[in-house]
N, C-alpha and C positions, 0 to 999 in steps of 0.2 A: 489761220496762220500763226496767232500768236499761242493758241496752244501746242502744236506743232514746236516750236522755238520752247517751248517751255520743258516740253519731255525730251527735248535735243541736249536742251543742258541739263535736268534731271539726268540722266542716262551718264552723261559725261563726267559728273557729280561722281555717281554711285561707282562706274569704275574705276576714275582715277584715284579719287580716296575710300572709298571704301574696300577694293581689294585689297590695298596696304592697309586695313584697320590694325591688323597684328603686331604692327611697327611702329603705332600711335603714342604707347606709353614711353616712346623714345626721346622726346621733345616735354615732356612732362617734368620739370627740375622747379624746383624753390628756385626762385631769384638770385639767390647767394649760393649757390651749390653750381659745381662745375658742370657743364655739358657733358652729358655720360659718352666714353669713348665711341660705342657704339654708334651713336649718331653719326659720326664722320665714317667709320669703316664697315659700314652694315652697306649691301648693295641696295643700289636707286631704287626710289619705288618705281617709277617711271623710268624706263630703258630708254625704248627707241618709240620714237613715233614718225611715220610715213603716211604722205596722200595718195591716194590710186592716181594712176596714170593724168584721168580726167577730172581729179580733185571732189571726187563725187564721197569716196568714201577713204576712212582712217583707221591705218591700222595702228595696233602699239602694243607693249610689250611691257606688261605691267606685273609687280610681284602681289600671290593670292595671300589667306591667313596663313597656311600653310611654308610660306617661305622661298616656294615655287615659283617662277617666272613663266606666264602663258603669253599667247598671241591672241589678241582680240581686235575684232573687226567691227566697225559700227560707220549707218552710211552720215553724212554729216547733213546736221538738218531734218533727219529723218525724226519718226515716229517709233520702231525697233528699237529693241533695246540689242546692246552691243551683244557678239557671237562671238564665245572662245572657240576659236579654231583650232589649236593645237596645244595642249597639255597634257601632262605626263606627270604621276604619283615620284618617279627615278630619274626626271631630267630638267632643266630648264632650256627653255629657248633663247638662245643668245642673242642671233641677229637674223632680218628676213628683208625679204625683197620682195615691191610688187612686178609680177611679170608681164600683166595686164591689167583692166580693171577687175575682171573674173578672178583671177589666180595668183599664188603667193608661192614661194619658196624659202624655207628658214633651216636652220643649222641648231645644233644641238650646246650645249654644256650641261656638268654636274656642279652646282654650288655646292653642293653640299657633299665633294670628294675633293683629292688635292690634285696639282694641276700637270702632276706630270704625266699624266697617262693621255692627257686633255689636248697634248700639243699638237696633238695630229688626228687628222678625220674628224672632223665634228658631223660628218654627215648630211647630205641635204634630201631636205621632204618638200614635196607640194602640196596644197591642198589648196579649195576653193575658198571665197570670201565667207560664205553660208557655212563652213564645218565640211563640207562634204568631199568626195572624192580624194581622197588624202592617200599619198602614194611616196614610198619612201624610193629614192632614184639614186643617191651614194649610202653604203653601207658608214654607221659608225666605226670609226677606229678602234677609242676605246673601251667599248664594250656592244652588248647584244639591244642598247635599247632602240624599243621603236615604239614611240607612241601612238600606237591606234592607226597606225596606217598602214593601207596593204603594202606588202613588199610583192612588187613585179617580178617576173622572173627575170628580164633581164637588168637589176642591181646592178649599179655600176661600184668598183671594189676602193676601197678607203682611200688608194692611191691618186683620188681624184679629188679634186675641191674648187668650189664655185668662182670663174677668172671676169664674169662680167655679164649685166643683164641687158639685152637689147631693146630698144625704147621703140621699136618700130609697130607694137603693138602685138606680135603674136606669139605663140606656145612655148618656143624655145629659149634656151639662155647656153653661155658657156660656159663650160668646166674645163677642165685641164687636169692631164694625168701625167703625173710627177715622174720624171725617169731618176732613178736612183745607181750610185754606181757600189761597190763590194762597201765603202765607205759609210752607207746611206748617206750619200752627199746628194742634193739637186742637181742633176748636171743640161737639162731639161724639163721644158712645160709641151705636151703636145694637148692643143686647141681641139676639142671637142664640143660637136650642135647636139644639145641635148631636149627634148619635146618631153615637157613637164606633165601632158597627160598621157602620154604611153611609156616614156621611159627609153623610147629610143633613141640609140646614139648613132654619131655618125665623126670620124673624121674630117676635119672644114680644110685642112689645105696642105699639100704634098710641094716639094721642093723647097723646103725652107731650109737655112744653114742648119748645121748641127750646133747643138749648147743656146739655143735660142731658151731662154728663162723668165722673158717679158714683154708682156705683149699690148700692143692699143689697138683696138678696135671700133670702129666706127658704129652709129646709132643701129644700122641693121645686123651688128656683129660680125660683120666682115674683119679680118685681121687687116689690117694697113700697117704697123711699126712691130717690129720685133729689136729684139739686143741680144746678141748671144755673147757669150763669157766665154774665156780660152787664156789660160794661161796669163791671166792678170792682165788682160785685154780685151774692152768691150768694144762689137762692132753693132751700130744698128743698122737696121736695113727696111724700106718703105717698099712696097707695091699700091699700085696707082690704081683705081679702079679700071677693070678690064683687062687689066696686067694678068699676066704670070707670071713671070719672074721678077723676085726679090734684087733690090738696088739698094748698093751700100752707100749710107748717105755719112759717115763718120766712126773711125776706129782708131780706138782713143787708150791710155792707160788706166782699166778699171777707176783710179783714184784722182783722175784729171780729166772728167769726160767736161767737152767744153758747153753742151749742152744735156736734158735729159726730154726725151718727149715726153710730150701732157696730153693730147686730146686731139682729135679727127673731126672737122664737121661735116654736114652735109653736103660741100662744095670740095670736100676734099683735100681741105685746107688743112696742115701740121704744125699743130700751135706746140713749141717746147718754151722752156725754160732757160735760162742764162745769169750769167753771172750778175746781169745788170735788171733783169725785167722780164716780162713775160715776151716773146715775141712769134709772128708766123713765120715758118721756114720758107724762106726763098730756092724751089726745087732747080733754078737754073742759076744760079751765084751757088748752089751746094753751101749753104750758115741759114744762118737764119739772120732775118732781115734785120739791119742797122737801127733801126727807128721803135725801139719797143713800143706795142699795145700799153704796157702796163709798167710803172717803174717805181721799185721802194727801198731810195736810196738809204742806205746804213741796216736794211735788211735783205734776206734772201726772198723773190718773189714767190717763193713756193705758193699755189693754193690749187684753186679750182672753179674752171669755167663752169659756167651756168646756162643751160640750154633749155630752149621755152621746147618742150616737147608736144606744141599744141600744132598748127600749120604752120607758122612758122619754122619750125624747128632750125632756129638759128641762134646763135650767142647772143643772151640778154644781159651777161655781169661779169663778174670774175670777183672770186673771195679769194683772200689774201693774209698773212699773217703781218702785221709790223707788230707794234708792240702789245697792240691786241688785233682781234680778229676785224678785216672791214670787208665792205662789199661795193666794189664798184659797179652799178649797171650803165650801162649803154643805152637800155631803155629810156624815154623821159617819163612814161607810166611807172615803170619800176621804182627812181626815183622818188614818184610821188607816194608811192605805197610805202616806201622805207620811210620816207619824213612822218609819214602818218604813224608808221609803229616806233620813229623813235619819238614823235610827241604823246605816245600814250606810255610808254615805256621810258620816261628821261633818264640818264643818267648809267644803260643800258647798254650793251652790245643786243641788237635786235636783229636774229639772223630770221632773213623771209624764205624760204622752201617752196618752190609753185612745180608744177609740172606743164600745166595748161596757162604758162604764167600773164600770158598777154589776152586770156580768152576770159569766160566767169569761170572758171574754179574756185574752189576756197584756198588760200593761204596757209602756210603750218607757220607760227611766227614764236621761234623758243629764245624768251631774254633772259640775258644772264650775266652776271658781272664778277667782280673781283669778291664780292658779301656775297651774291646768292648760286646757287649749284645750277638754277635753269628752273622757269614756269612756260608751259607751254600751253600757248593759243593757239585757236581758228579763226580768221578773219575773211566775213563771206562778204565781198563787194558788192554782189548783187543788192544786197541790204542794207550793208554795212554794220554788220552785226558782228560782234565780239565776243566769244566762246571761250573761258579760261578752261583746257583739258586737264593738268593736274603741275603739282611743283615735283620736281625729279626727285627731291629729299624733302618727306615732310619735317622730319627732324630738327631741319634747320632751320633754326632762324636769321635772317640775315642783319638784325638790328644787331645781333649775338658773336659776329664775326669781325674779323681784323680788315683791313686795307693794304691794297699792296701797290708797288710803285716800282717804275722802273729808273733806275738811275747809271748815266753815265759818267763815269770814272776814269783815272788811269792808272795803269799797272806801273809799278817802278822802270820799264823801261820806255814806257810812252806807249804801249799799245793802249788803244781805248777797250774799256772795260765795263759789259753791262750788268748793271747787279740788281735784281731784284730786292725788296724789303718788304716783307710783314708784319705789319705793326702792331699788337694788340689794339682793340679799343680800349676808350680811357685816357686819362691822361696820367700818364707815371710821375711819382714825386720823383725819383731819384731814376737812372739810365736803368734799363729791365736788364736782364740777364739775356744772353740770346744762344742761339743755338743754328751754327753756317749749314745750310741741307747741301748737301754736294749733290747732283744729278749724276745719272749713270751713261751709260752710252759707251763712250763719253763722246762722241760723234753724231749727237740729237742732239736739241734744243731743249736746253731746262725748262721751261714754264712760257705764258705770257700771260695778258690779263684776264683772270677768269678766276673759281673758287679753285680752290687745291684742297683735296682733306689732311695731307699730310702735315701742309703750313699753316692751316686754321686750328690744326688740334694743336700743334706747337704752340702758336698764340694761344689757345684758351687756355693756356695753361700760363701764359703769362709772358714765353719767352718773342724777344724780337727775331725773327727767322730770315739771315741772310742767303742769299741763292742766286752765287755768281757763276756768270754765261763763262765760264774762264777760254781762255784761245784753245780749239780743237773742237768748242761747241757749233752745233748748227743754227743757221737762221739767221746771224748779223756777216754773209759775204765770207765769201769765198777764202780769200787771206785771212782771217780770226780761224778758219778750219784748218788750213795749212800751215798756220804758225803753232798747232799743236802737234804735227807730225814729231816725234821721237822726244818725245818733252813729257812723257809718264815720269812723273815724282820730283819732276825739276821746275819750269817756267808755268806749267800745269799746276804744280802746287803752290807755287811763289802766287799766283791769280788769287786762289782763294783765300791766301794770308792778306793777301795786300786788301783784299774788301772788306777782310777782319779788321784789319788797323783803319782803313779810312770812314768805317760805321761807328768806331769808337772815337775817332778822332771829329766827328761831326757830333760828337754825344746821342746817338740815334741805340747806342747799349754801353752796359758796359764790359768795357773790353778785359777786367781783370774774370769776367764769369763770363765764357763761352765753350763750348762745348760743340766739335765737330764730327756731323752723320751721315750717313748715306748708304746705298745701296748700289749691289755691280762696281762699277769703275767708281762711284761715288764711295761704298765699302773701303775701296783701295786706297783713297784720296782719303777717307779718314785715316788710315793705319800708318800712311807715309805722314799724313797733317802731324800725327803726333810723334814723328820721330823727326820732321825736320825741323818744325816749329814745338818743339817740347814746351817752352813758357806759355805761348798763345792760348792755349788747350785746356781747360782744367779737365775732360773726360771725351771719349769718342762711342759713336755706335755703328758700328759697321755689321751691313748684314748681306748676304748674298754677294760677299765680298770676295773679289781678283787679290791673293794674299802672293801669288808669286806671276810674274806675267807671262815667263818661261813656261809655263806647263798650256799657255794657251797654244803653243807650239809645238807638244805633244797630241798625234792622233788617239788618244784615249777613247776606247768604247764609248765612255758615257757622256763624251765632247757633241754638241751638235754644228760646233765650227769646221767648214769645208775643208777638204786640202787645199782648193781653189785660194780660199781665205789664209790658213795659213801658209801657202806659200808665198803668194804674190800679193797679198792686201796686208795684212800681219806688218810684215817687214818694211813696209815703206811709214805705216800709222804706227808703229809701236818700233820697233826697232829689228834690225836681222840676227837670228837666234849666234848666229856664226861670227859674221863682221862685228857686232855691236853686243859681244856676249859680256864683256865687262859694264856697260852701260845698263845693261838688263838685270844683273846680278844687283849694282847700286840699288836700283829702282825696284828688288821684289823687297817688300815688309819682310817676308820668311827669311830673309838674310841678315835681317837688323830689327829683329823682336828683344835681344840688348838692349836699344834704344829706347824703348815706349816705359814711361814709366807713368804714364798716365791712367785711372780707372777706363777698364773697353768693356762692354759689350756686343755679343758676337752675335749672329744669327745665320744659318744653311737652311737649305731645304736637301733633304737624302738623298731628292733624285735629281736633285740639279742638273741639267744638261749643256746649261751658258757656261758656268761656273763650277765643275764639279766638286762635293763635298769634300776632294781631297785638298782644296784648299784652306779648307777651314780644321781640317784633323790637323794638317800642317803647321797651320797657324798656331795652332793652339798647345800643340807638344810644342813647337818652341817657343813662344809664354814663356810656359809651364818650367822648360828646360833653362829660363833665365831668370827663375824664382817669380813670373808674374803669371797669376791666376785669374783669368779671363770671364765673368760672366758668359755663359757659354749654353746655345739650345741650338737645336737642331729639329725639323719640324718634318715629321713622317709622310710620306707621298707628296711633300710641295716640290715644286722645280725654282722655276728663279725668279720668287716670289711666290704671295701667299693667297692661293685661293679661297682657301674655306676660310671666309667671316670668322669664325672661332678662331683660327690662328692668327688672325689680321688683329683681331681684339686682345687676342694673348699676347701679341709681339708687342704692341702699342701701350697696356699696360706695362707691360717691363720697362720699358722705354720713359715711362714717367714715372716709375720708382726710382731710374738709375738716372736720370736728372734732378728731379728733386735731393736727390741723396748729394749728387755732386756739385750743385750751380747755387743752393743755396749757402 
């Protein structure tokens, strides 16, 4: 037994760090010498790792010398050494699902192209645990590749992509085939049974409303909840086991839905979401029930039930966001296993992953905090034995990295205001310089506690990195989202000055050296930063930047926003192109590039599809046209954001010439 154990973790050793041996000299620095950019923007060495159904065996998804991301299979415990299953010389594997304990199904990407061609069809393949049997069942989108697996003949065509895996134990999963209108807009998902060792599809349910675009399905893949979209109005609709017919259980203003469904269990029970907690829907009151399961008051319960896929198959937790990640179980075993991995892990966020969670299986237990990126364990109960699999970034060191905090604030009008902080390590003689990251969205949740590369490289470089939730963000309740409705460049920006002045006014930087960045709506939020607040600012970097908000409002070819979106979502979040066209004009940067007299640099990708690049041509002739010369790239085949590592490390060196230049 105990040699057994010993080539369990030899084997575990040799894949987790040594496939990444290529990426070793990355972490390699003098004492006194900065942490080389790379570290923070090279991709994980460690991806994804998953337990089979029965916790028997592990997959994961780790990068070769090569630079390439494979899938590898190894049983836990065992005596074998691990089996790449799927690798490809032209592709990486992005992400995979197990379908069984036998069978796997993964998708495709190119790291090493840019991401516009990327946004659609990644493809999905099966194959077995052992390498074998490997069958490609959706065609890739953007391009011909297929590594090493037969292609079926009946391939299902790119217009398909994987909607959910059923835990019931057998062959199938579901896909869904995207109905498109002249627009290429989604205007429909149609629910397809697809059988991972033949390739055969089937149709799973007839009589569903039209404009259905989202779907919950139950552990044996039955659909049970759809929403279908119509003219700025979602209605969803529940079928009951044994049913036929679809029942509309609430139809709401796309932008006011009062609840969202989450999850089906084996009893049939419809657990949604709400303004206040997580709750089950009461099918004869038609709401969901008064009394939440779950409640985190000053946040949005957003997360994700936990189901022991063993005999049980019943809810054992629920993961949740407040200001970092937690987990509540139901379980009193569960509990016990979580106190165990956070006394071995202190000072942690310690997420547990079981399939077989209340039976023996092994554990997958990835901790990870605000210093480190994620180290992932195996914890096998039967023994009590403890398997470190590999750390997700060897590169990093976590002694090496800043602390971040969350702090509640108020905005000049009394809304409460949450604001993240980054703090270098060390202790500063004098307040650091800092630099506010504006998040994008702007209708997502900036950050919570965990590593960030973006704010750790900021810190190693010395500066304090402010990262205010401003009102319109997600994740702190329902009213902070609706009090950004029509507030691009006004109450929206007023948030992210007023964290500026109250970080300066706690001496936490200093406030005469900051400098305001970001990307998407965060882009925009620099460009406006520096023309409403011109003294605050000594430089901005906006990249992948919203430079007029009018053109989100134009159907543009190369737009991948709906009509759906801009007609009936657009205008209630942003403003109406028609009613509110003076409002809108204030609020685009391209109308008041007079204004900015502060150092900017710019960044696009060519083939933008959120943001098209005519944003930035725009931007930049008028600059130009008001005598100010823009630091200005533009980055070939990226979309809205940067996938090739090379351009990640190219945009991020600029970005620390064009700060040092201005904050010192």
């Amino acid at each position: 037994m105990d040699s057994q154990r010993n080539t369990w973790k030899r084997w575990m050793a040799r894949v987790a760090f040594a496939a990444a041996a290529g990426l070793g000299t990355l972490g390699a620095t003098a004492a006194d010498a900065p942490i080389p950019i790379a570290s923070f923007f090279a991709n994980e060495d460690v991806a994804q790792v998953r337990l089979s159904p029965s916790g028997r065996f592990l997959a994961l998804v780790v990068a070769q010398k090569t630079g390439r991301r494979v899938l590898a299979v190894v049983e836990v415990g065992g005596t074998k050494p691990p089996v790449v299953v799927a690798s490809d010389p032209e592709a990486d594997v992005r992400s995979f699902e197990w379908v069984n304990d036998e069978r796997l199904v993964y998708n495709l990407i190119d790291f090493q192209s840019g991401g516009y061609e990327q946004d659609f069809g990644p493809g999905l393949f099966s194959v077995k645990r052992d390498g074998s049997q490997a069958r490609q069942l959706l065609r890739v989108g953007w391009g011909g590749v297929t590594p090493g697996a037969a292609i079926i003949a009946n391939v299902l065509t790119p217009d398909h992509g994987l909607l959910f895996v059923p835990t019931d134990g057998g062959n199938d999963v579901i896909v869904g085939q995207y109905q498109v209108n002249g627009e290429r807009d989604v205007i429909g998902i149609i629910p397809k049974r697809l059988d991972v060792t033949t390739g055969r599809s089937r149709t799973m349910t007839t009589g569903y409303p039209d404009g259905a675009v989202d779907w919950v399905f139950d552990r044996h893949g039955e659909p049970r909840v759809l929403t279908a979209n119509r003219e700025g109005v979602s209605e969803t609709f529940w079928r009951a086991p044994g049913e036929v017919a679809w029942r509309s259980l609430d139809k709401s203003p796309t932008n006011s839905r009062p609840w969202i469904p989450l999850a089906v269990d084996e009893a049939a029970h419809l657990f949604v979401t709400t303004g206040t907690g997580l709750a089950r829907f009461d099918f004869a009151a038609g709401k969901p029930e008064s009394e939440p399961i779950a409640s985190t008051p000053g946040f949005d319960a957003w997360g994700g039930l936990i189901f022991d896929r063993g005999e049980g198959k019943r809810i054992v937790g629920l993961r949740v966001q407040t200001d970092a990640e937690t987990t509540v179980w139901f379980d009193p075993e569960m509990k016990k296993l979580q106190a165990l991995a956070d006394a071995r892990f202190p000072g942690r966020i310690n997420r547990i992953t079981c399939e077989d969670c209340l039976g023996k299986g092994a554990l997958l237990v990835r901790s990870f905090s605000d210093r480190d990126p994620g180290t992932i364990s195996i914890y096998r109960p039967e023994n009590g034995e403890w398997t470190t699999i590999g750390r997700e970034r060897r590169a990093i060191d976590p002694r090496q990295m800043a602390t971040l905090d969350l702090h509640r604030i108020k905005a000049r009008d009394g809304r409460d205001l949450p604001v993240w902080v980054t703090t270098p390590p060390g202790k500063a003689e004098t307040p650091r310089p800092a630099v506010v990251l504006v998040h994008g969205g702007p209708w997502v949740r900036g950050t919570y506690w965990r590593w960030n590369e973006g704010a750790q490289f900021l810190a190693s470089r010395g500066y304090v990195v402010i990262e205010p939730e401003y009102r319109g963000s997600t994740g702190f309740g329902r009213d902070h989202v609706q009090a950004g409705f029509k507030a691009w460049g006004t109450t929206m920006q007023d948030d992210v000055a007023d964290a500026v002045r109250w970080a300066a006014a706690q001496g936490k930087i200093d406030g005469k050296r900051v400098c305001i960045a970001g990307g998407s709506y965060g882009g925009y939020a620099t460009l406006m930063g520096a023309i409403r607040y011109p003294d605050l600012y000594r430089c901005g970097v906006a990249w992948i930047a919203v430079t007029d908000p009018r053109l989100l409002f134009e159907p543009m070819w190369r737009s991948d926003l709906s009509a759906e979106a801009r007609q009936y979502t657009l205008p209630v979040l942003i403003g109406d192109p028609v009613k509110d066209a003076g409002m809108l004009k204030a609020a685009a940067p391209v109308e008041r590039a007079g204004e900015i007299t502060i150092p900017l640099l710019m960044a696009f990708g060519d083939r933008d599809q959120r943001v098209p690049i005519d944003h930035g041509k725009q931007m930049r002739a008028a600059l130009q046209a008001a005598g100010r010369q823009p630091e200005y790239i533009v980055y070939a085949g990226e979309g809205h954001g940067w996938l090739k590592v090379e351009n990640r490390i190219d945009f991020w060196t600029r970005v620390e010439t064009f700060l040092a230049k201005n904050l010192n």
